[in-house]
C-alpha positions in Angstrom: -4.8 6.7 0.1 -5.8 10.6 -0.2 -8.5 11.0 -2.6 -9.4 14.6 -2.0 -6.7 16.8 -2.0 -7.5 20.5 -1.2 -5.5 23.8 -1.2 -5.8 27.4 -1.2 -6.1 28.0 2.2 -4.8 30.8 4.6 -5.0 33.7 6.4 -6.9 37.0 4.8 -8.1 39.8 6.1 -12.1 40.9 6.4 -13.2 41.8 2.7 -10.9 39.6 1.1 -11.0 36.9 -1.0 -9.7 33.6 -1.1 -10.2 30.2 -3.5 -10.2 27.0 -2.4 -9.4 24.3 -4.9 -10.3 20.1 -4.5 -9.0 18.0 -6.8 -10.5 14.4 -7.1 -10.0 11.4 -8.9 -11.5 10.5 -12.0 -14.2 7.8 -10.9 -15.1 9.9 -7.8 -15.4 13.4 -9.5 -17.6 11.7 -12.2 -19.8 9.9 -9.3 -21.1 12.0 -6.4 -21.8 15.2 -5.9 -18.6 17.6 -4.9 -19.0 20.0 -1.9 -17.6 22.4 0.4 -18.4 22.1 4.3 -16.9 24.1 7.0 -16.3 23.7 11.0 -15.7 26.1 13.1 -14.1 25.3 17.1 -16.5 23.7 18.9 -19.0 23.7 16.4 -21.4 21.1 14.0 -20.0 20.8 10.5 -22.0 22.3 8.3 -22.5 22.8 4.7 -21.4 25.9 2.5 -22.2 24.8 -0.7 -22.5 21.6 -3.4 -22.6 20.8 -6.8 -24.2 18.1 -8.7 -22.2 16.5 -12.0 -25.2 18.5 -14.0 -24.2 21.6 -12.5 -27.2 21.9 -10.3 -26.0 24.6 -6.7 -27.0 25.0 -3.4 -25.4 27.3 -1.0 -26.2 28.1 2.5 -28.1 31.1 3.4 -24.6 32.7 5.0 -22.7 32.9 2.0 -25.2 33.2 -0.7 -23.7 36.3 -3.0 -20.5 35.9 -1.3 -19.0 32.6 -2.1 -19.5 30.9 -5.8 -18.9 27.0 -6.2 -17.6 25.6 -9.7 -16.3 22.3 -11.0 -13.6 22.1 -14.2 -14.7 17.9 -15.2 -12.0 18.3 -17.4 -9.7 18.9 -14.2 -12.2 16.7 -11.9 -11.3 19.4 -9.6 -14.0 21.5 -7.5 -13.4 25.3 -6.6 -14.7 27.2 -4.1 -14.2 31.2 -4.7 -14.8 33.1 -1.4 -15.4 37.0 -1.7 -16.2 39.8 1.1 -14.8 37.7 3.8 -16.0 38.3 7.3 -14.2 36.6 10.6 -17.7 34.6 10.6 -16.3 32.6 7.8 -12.9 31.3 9.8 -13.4 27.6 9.8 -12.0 24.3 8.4 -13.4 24.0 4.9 -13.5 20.0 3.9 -13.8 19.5 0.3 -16.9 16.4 0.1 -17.7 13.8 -2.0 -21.1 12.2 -1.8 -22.6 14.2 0.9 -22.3 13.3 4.2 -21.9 10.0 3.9 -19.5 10.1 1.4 -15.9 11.1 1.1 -13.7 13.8 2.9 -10.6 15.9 2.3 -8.4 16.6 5.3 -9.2 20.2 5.8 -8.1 23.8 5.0 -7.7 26.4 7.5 -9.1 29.6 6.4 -9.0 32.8 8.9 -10.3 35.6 8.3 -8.5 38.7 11.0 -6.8 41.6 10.8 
């Protein structure tokens, strides 16, 4: 069964914006720690940024000023609000529960061209 479902993914153009949405179930969202990671072809997954269930951030270095994390608990859904895009930034974005070895959504395609 899926329990991270994500949306908001697409294609935008450098300098644009995008958000990424993650919605979880109840006993997972109020468990782990929610987070965005990202791939890029032929590259190691890595991490963008995470939340902890006390609100606690960390983003990498990349998109720090750029991208902003939130969680709704009331929604037990996880956002992830992209702004001043760069074709850096095209990946698959995985919403994550638990870290690394925790739980994964299937993947949004973002792209970021002209």
């Amino acid at each position: 069964q899926v329990q991270l479902v994500e949306s908001g993914g697409g294609l935008v153009q450098p300098g644009g914006s995008l958000r990424l949405s993650c919605a979880a179930s109840g006993s997972i969202f109020s468990t782990y720690v929610m987070g965005w990671y990202r791939q890029a072809p032929g590259k190691q997954r890595e991490l963008v940024a995470d939340i902890t269930r006390g609100g606690t951030i960390t983003y990498a270095d990349s998109v720090k000023g750029r991208f902003t994390i939130s969680r709704d608990n009331a929604k037990n859904t996880v956002y992830l609000q992209m702004n001043s895009l760069k074709p850096e930034d095209t990946a698959v974005y995985f919403c994550n529960a638990g870290r690394q070895t925790g739980l994964w959504g299937q993947g949004a395609q973002v792209t970021v061209s002209s």
